[in-house]
C-alpha positions in Angstrom: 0.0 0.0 0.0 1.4 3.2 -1.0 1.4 6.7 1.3 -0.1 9.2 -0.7 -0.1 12.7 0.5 -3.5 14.5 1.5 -4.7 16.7 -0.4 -4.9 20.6 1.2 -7.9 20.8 2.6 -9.8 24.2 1.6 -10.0 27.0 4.7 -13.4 28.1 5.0 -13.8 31.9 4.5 -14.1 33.9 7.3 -17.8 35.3 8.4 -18.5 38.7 7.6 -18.6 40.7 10.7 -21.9 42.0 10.5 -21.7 45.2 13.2 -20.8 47.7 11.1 -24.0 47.1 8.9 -26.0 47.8 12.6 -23.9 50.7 13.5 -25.5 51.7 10.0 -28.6 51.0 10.8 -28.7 52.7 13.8 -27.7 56.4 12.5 -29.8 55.8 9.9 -33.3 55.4 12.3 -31.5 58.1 14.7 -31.6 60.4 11.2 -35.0 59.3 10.2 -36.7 60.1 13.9 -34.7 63.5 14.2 -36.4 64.2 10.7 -39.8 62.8 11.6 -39.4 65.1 14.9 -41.9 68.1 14.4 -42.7 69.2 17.6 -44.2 68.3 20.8 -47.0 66.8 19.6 -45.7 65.2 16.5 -45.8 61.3 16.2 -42.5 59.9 16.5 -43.5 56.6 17.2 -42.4 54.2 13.7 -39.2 55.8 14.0 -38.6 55.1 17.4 -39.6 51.5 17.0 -36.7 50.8 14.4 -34.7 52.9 16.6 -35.3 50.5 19.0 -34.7 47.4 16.8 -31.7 48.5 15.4 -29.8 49.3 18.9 -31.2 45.8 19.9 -29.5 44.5 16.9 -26.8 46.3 17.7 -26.2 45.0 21.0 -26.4 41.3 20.4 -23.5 41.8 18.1 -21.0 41.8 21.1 -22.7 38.5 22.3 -21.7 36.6 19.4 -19.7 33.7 20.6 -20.1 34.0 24.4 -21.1 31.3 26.3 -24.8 30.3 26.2 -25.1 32.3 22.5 -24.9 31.1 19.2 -22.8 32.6 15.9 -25.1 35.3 15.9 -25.4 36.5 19.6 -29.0 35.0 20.0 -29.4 33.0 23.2 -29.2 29.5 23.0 -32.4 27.5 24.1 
């Protein structure tokens, strides 16, 4: 039997860091509600809600990895 040599085996390519695209996201719903904004009695409340989502998002981007989160930084069940 002869000893043939392996063949390289491929590196996967690296993951995309995906916290700049939040970051993104995030001054683009601060921009939209400081726009929306138009006074006191003005109704602010769709822009706050992606606001919201996108500092959420945000957020679970430093929990990627961690210990009791997956790849994405969503909690294991």
């Amino acid at each position: 039997m002869r000893d043939l040599p392996l063949a390289p085996t491929p590196q996967p390519k690296p993951i995309q860091d995906s916290t700049g695209f939040y970051k993104k996201e995030v001054k683009k719903a601060v921009k939209n509600l400081a726009d929306s904004y138009q006074g006191p009695s003005s109704s602010t409340s769709l822009a706050s809600n992606k606001l919201a989502v996108a500092n959420k998002n945000l957020k679970r981007q430093a929990l990627k990895g961690k210990p009791g989160y997956d790849a994405m930084g969503f909690k294991k069940p």
